[in-house]
N, C-alpha and C positions, 0 to 999 in steps of 0.2 A: 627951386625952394623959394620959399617965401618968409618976412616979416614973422610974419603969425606964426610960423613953425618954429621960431626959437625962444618963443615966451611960451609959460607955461601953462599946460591943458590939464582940465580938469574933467576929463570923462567918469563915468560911474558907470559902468558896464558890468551886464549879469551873464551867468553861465548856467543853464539848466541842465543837470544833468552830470553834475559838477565834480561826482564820488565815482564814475565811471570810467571807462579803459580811455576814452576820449575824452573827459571832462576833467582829467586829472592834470595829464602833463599840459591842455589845453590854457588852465588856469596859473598854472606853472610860467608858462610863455607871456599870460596878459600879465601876472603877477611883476615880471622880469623889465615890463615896456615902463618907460616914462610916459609915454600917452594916457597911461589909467591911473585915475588917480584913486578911484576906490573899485573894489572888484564883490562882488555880491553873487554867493556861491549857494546854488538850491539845488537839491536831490531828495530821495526819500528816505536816503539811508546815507551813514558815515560823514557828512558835513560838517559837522562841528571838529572831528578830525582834520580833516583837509584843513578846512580854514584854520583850525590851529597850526597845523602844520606851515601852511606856505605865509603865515603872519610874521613868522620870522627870520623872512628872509630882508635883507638891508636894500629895501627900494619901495620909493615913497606909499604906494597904492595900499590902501586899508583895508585889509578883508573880513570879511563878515560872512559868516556859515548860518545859512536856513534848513530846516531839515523837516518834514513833508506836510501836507497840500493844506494843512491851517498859516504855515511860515511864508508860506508862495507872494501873496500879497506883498507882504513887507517886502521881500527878495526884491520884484520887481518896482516898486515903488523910487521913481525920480532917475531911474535906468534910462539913457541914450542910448545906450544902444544892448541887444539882449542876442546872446549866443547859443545856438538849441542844439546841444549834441547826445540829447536824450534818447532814450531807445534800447533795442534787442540789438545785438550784432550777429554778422551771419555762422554760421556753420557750415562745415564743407558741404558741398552740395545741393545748397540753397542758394534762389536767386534774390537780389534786393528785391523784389516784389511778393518773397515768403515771409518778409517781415511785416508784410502789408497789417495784419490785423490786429499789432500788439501796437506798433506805432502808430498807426494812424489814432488812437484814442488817447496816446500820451502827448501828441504834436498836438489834436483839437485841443486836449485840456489847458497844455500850456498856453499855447493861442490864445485861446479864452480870455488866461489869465491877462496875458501880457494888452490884452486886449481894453479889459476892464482898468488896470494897474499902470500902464506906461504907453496909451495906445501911440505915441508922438513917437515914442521907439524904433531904431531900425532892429530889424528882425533878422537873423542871420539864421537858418535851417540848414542843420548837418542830419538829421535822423533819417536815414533813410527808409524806404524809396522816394530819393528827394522829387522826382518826377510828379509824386501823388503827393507830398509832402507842403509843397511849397502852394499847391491848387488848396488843400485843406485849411493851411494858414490862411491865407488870401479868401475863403469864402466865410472862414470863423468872423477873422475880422469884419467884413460887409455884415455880418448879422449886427454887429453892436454898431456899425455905421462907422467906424472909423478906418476902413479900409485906403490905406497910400501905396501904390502899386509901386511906386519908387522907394519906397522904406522896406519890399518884403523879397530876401535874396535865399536861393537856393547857395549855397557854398560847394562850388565845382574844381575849386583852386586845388583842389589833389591831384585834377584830371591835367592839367598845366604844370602843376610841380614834376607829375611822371614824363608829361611828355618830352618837356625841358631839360627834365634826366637822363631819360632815354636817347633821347637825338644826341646829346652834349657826350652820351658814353660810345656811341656807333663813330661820332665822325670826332672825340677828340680833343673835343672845348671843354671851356669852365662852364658846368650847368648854369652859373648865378648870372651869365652874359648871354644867356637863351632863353629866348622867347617862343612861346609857339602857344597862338591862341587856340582854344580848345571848344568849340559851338554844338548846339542842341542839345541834350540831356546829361544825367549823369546814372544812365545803366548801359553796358551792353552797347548794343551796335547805334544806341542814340548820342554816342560819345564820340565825337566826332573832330577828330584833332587837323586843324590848317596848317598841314607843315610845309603847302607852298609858301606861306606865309611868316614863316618860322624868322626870325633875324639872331643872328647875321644868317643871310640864304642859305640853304643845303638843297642837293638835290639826292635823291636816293634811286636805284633804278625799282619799276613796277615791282618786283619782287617781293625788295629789301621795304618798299611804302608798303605794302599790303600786309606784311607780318610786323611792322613796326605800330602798324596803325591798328590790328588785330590785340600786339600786346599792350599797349596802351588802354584800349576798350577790355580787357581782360586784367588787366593790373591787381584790381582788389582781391581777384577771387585768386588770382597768382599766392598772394599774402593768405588768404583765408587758408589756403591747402598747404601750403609753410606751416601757419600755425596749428593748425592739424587738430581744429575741434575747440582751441584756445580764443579762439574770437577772429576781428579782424584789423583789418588797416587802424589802429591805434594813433599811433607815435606820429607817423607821416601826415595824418590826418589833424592831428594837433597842432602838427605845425602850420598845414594847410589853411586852417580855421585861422590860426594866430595869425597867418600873413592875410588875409584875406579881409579883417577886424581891425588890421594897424594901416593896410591902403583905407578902410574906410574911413577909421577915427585922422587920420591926416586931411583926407577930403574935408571932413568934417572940419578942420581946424583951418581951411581957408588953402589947405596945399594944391597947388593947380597942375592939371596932368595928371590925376593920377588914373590908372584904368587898369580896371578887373575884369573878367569873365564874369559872370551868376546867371543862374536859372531864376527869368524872370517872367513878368505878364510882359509880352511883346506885340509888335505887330509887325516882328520882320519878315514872319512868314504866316503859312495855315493854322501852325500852332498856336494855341493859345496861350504857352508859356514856351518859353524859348531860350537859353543861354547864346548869349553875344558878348562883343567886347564894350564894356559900359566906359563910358566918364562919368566919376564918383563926383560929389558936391556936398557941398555945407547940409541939402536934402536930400539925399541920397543918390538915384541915378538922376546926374547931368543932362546925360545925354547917352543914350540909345547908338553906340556907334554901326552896329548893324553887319549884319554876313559879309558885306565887302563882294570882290573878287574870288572866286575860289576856281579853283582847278576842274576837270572834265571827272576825275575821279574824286574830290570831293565832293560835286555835284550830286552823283550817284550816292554818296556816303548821306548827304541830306533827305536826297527822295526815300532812299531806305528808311528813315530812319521813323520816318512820318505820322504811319500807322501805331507804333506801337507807345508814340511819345504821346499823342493827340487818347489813346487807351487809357495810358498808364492818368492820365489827366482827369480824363473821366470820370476814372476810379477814383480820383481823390475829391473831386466834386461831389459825386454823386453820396459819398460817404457823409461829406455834412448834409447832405440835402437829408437823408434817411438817418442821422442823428437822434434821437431822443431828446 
């Protein structure tokens, strides 16, 4: 801990997408932090509800409801940092890359925005397919020339909260004393949990790792068929977002040590976005802490994983390239 962490922060953070299954209890959890001090809540529908709603709750943060694409502007206007949990959610038997065509025109347009309105902004992406999601962010913003490769985060911190669950309920522990960094994407077999790496240690035999690390990379769609057509990972995702935004806004405030996963622009490997373990700063990624050491079967979980991360990238490139 540091000085600077017990005087008081005055973040102004936005939530796009704010009237949504993720954007609700999301805003709920920033609304509850003493780190924000004003919360700036945009959707195209139901906001001025929300935001009346969670304004009276007894905790200092001021909320303000904007409500569609004329209010956008103001929303972002003087925001540090800006939350994106906008989007389609999945349905049973879709993959995060079926949502490709509805979100990828809502992530450019917010981009855009937040492009032209707060380009100084850290950018946090939850709408998936964060894989293509976070390439579209990152190529919107280079068009208006303010692109910071360290302000623009994929939000993978669900993939970490599960795996920290998961282990913590096989062998025994308190999840909240587990760590297990979680590298390369956030779909499918590009989710890639270090449970060598896990603290305190665990060892599991080949078996029990291949089906741990199966349902791990299968989690969300676990949830999706639970909810049986009702949407998806909500709740847990809220809070993901929310843990994910108070490591950052703390970096921000001068806290040292702190460190995240995100899907970022990297150069730890072929890909050219890569989730690693980052150190956060006052400007967002520190430092780059990088793949590390991994295991003979992690290894394989990487090369696998290559092809379809380096695709799904593409895709989201090539989408602003051929933009209107």
């Amino acid at each position: 801990t540091c000085n600077a962490c017990s005087s008081t922060h005055n973040a102004k953070v936005a939530v796009l997408g704010a009237s949504g299954g993720i954007g609700q209890p999301l805003s709920l959890l920033l609304k509850n932090s003493p780190l924000v001090s004003e919360l700036s809540l945009y959707d195209i529908a139901h906001t001025p509800g929300v935001a009346a709603d969670l304004s009276h709750i007894e905790t200092r943060a001021t909320v303000t409801g904007y409500m569609g694409a004329d209010q956008l502007g103001a929303a972002l206007k003087g925001c540090e940092v800006v939350v994106i949990p906008a989007g389609v959610p999945r349905k049973p038997g879709m993959t995060r890359d079926d949502l490709f065509n509805t979100n990828a025109t809502i992530v450019a347009t917010l981009a855009d925005a937040c492009a032209r309105h707060c380009p100084q902004a850290m950018i946090c992406i939850i709408s998936n397919p964060v894989n293509s999601t976070i390439p579209i962010t990152s190529e919107v913003m280079k068009k208006h020339g303010v692109y910071n490769p360290n302000r623009v985060f994929g939000v993978t911190t669900l993939d970490i909260v599960r795996a920290n669950t998961f282990v913590a309920e096989l062998k025994g522990l308190d999840p909240a004393r587990v760590n297990v960094p979680v590298v390369g994407g956030h779909a499918g077999k590009t989710i890639i949990p270090l449970i060598s790496r896990c603290t305190p240690k665990v060892e599991f035999p080949a078996d029990q790792l291949s089906a741990l690390t199966g349902r791990i990379q299968e989690a969300g769609t676990e949830v999706v068929k639970a909810k049986a057509g009702a949407g998806s990972a909500t709740l847990s995702m809220a809070y993901a977002g929310a843990r994910f935004t108070f490591s950052l806004l703390d970096a921000m405030n001068g806290k040292e040590g702190v460190v995240e996963c995100a899907f970022v622009r990297s150069e730890e490997t072929e890909c050219k976005y890569f989730s690693t373990p980052l150190l956060l700063g006052k400007n967002g990624i520190e430092k780059n802490l990088g793949l590390g050491k991994l295991s003979a079967f992690e290894e394989k979980l990487v090369a696998e994983a290559m092809d379809e991360l380096k695709g799904s990238i593409k895709k989201g490139e090539d989408f602003v390239t051929n933009m209107k």
